[in-house]
C-alpha positions as CSV (number, residue, x, y, z in Angstrom):
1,X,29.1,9.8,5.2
2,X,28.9,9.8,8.9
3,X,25.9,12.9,8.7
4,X,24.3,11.1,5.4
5,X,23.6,8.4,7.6
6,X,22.1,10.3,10.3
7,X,19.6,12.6,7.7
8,X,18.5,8.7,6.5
9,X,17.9,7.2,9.3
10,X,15.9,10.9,11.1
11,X,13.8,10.0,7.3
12,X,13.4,6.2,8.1
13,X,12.2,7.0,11.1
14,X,9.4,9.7,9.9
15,X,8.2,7.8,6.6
16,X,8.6,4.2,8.2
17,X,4.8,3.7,9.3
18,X,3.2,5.6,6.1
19,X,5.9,3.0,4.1
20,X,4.9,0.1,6.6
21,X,1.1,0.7,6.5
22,X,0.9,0.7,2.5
23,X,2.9,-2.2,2.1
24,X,0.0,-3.7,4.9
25,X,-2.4,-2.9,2.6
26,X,-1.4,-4.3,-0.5
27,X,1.1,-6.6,0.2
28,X,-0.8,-10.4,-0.4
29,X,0.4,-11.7,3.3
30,X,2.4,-9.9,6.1
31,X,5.9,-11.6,5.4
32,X,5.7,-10.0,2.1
33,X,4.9,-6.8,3.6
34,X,7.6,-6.8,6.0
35,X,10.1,-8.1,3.3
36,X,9.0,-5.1,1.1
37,X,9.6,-2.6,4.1
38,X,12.7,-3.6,4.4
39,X,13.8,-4.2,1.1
40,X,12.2,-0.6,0.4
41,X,14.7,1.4,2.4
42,X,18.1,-0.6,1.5
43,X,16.9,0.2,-2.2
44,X,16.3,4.1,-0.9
45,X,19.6,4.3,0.8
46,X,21.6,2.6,-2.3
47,X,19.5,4.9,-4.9
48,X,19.3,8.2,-2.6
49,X,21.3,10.5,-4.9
50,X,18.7,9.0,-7.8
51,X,15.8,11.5,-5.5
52,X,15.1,14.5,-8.1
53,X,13.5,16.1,-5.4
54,X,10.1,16.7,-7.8
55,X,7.9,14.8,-5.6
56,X,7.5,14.1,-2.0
57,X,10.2,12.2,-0.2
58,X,7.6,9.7,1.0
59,X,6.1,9.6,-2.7
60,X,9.0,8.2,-3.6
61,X,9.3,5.5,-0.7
62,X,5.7,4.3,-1.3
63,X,6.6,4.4,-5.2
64,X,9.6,1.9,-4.3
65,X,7.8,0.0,-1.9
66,X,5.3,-0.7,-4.5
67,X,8.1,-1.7,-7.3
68,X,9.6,-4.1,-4.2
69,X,6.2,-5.9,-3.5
70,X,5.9,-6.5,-7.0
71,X,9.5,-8.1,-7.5
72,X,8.4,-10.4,-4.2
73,X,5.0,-11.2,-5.2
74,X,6.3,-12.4,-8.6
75,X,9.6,-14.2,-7.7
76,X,7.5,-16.1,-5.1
77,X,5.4,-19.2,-5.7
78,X,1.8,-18.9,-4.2
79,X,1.9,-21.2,-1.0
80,X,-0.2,-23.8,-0.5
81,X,-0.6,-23.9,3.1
82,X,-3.8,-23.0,3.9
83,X,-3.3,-23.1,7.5
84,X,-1.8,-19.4,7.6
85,X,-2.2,-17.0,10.3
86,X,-4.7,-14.7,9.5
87,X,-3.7,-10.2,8.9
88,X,-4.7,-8.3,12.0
89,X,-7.3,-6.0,11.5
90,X,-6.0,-2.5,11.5
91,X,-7.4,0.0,14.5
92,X,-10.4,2.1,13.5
93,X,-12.1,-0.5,11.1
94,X,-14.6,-2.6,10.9
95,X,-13.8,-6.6,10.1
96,X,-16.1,-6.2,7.3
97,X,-15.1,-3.2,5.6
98,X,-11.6,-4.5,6.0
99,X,-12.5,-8.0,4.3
100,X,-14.1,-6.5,1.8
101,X,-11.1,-3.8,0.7
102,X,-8.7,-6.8,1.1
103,X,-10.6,-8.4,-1.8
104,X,-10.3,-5.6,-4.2
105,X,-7.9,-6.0,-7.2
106,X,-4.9,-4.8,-6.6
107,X,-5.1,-1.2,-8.3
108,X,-7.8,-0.4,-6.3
109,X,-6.5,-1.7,-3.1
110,X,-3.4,0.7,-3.9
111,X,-5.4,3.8,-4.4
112,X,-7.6,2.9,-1.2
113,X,-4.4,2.5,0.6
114,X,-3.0,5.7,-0.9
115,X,-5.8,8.1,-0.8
116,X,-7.7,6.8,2.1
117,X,-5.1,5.1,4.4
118,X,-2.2,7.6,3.5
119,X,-4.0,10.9,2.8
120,X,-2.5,11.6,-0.4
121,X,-4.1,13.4,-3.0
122,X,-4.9,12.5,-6.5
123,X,-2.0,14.0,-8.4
124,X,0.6,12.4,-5.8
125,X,-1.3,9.2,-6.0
126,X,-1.2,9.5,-9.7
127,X,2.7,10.5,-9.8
128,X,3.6,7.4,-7.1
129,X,1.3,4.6,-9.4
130,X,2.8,5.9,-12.7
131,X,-0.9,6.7,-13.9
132,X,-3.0,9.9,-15.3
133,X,-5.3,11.7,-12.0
134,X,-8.2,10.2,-14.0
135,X,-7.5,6.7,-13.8
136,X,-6.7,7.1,-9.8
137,X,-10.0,9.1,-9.4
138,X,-11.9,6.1,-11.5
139,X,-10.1,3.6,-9.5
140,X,-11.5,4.8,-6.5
141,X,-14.8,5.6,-7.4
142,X,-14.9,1.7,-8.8
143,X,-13.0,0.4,-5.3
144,X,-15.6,2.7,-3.5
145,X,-19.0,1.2,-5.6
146,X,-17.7,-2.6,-5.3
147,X,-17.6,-1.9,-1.6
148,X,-21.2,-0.4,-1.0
149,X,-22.4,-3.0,-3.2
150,X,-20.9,-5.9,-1.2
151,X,-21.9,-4.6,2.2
152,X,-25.5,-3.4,0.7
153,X,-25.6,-7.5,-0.7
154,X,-24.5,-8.3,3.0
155,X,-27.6,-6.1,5.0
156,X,-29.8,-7.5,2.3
157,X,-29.0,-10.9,3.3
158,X,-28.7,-10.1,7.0
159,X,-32.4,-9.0,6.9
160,X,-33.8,-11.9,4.6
C-alpha cells in the first residue's frame, strides 16, 4: 500500500498542472476548477486499478477531470452574484484572445484547451472527449474561425 501511495503521489505530482490547467480552461469559474482538480485525483486514486493502460495516464486524468466538472457544473445552481472576482489571465496571452476562447461553447473550449493548451494530438483528444478524430478536428477548425472572426469584427471596429 505504503509504495502504491508513493507511485500516486510521484503521478499527482507530474500530471497535476496539465490536470489543473484544463480544468482552468473549461471549468465556468475557478472554484469549480479547483473543486474538479481535486475531486479528479480522489476519483483516480479510488479507480486506479480501473487504468487499462490503453491510453496515456494523463488521458485518463483530463478524461476524469472532464466527467468531474460536469457532475459540479450540473449539481450547482448558476450564482447570481455578479460581483465575482474575475479569472486571471494565463501567461503568454493576450486579454483578448483569452476573452474570446473563454466565450466559446464548451466543446470547443475543450478541444482548444486540449490541443492547443495541452499539446495533445487529435486521436488522444478524440479518445479523452469520447468522440471520432473528425469531430475534434471540425471542432477546432470551428473554435479557430469564430476566433479570427471576432478579433477581425474587433480591428474593423477599432479602425472605423
Amino acid at each position: 500500500m505504503g509504495a502504491d501511495r508513493t507511485r500516486f503521489e510521484a503521478l499527482v505530482r507530474a500530471h497535476a498542472g496539465s490536470v489543473s490547467a484544463y480544468a482552468r480552461a473549461v471549468a465556468p469559474d475557478p472554484w469549480t476548477a479547483e473543486d474538479a482538480v481535486q475531486e479528479t485525483f480522489l476519483r483516480a486514486w479510488k479507480y486506479l486499478d480501473s487504468f487499462r493502460g490503453q491510453g496515456s495516464f494523463e488521458g485518463w486524468l483530463i478524461r476524469i477531470c472532464r466527467n468531474c466538472i460536469i457532475d459540479l457544473v450540473s449539481s450547482r445552481p448558476v450564482p447570481v452574484d455578479e460581483h465575482l472576482p474575475e479569472r486571471p489571465t494565463p501567461p503568454d496571452t493576450t486579454n483578448e484572445v483569452y476573452d474570446l476562447v473563454e466565450r466559446l461553447p464548451v466543446e470547443h473550449r475543450e478541444v482548444v484547451a486540449l490541443c492547443g493548451l495541452l499539446g495533445f494530438d487529435y486521436a488522444t483528444t478524440a479518445e479523452i472527449l469520447g468522440v471520432p478524430v473528425g469531430t475534434v478536428r471540425s471542432r477546432l477548425h470551428r473554435a479557430r474561425a469564430i476566433v479570427e472572426r471576432q478579433l477581425a469584427a474587433g480591428s474593423e471596429e477599432a479602425t472605423a
